[in-house]
N, C-alpha and C positions, 0 to 999 in steps of 0.2 A: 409502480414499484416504490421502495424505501430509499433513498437515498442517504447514504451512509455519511452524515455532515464532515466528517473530520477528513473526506477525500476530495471536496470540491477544490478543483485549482482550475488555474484558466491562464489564456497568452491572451494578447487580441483579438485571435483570431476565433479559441477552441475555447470549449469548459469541458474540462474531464471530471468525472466521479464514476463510484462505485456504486450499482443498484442490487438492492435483494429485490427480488421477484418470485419467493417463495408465499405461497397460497395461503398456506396455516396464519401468516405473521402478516400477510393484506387483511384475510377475513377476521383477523383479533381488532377489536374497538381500540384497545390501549396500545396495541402494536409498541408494546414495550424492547425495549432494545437487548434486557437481559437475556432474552429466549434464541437456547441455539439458535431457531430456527432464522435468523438475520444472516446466517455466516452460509446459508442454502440457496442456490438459485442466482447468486450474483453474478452480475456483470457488470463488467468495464465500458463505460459509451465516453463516446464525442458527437457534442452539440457546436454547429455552428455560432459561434458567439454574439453576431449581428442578427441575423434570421431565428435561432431557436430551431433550426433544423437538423438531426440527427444525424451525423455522418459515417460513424459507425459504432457496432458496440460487439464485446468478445467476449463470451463466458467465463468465469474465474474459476481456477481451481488454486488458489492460495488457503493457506493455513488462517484458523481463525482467529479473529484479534479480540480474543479474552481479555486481555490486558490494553493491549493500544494497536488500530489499525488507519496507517499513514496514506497519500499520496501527496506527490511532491513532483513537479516537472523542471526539465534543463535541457538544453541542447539534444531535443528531439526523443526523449527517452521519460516514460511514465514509470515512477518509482515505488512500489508499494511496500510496504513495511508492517508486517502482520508479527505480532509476539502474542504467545499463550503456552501454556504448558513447559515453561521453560526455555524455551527457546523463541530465537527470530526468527522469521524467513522473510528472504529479502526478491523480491522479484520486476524485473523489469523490461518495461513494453516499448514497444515501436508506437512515436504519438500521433503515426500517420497512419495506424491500422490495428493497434490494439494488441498485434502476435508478440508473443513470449521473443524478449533478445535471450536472458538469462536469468539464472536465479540461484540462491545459497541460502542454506537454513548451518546456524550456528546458535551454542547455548548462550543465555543470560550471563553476562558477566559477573562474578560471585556466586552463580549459585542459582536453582531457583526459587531460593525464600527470599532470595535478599531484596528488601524495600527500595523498590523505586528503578532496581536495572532493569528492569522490563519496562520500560518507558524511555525510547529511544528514536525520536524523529530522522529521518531522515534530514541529511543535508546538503549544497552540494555546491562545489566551491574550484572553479578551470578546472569540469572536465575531471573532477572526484568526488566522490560518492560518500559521505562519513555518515556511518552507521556505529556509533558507540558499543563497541571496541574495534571496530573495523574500520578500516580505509578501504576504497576499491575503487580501480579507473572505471569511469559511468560506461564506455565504451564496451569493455570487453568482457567487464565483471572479474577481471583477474585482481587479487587483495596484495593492493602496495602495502598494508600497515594492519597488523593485528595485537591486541594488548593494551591494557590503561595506560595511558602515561601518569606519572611518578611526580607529585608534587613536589 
């Protein structure tokens, strides 16, 4: 498979990423990153971080990251952050087995022309979630905070 670089994150223990495992986009020599076909066939694994031994891996059905596709980990929960066609979706796993906790899809702040709000990292800071314009407790996925703040 492809390993989607901008998802690799790791504890001591674990390395998590995101794989395409889509045929078309193995059997291409350039296996270039623009072709839908990267955003087909993915999955979410965990590799034992000492051993290199696979401990588990989950099918993705998230939205594709035309514009930017994140993971980010914290207190037991795999964060993923896919933005395209205007919109985010934010979805988040169990880092002990890969199942869906929760997930929200929300528009681009401004707009979808607007340069540069489609680029929106994940962050996460006691147990909250900041997703530019969103707040959300990591926990429950319920949004403590939605809107720019105001310079």
């Amino acid at each position: 498979g492809l390993i989607i670089n901008s998802t690799i994150t790791s504890t001591r223990e674990k390395i998590y990423f995101v794989e395409s495992r889509d045929d078309d986009l193995l059997a291409d020599d350039a296996r270039r990153i623009e072709s839908p076909d990267l955003w087909e066939n993915r999955f979410l694994v965990a590799l034992d971080a000492n051993s290199g031994e696979k401990l588990w891996e989950q099918p993705l059905e998230t939205d594709a990251g035309e514009s930017v596709f994140y993971l980010a980990h914290q207190r037991g929960k795999l964060v993923i952050v896919a933005s395209g066609s205007g919109k985010y979706h934010v979805t988040v796993y169990s880092d002990q087995d890969g199942k869906l906790d929760w997930e929200d899809r929300f528009d681009w702040p401004g707009g979808k022309h607007d340069h540069g709000k489609a680029m929106s990292r994940p962050a996460m800071i006691n147990g909250n979630l900041f997703v530019r314009p969103r707040v959300y407790d990591l926990a429950s996925g319920r949004t403590l905070a939605s809107g720019s703040p105001r310079r």
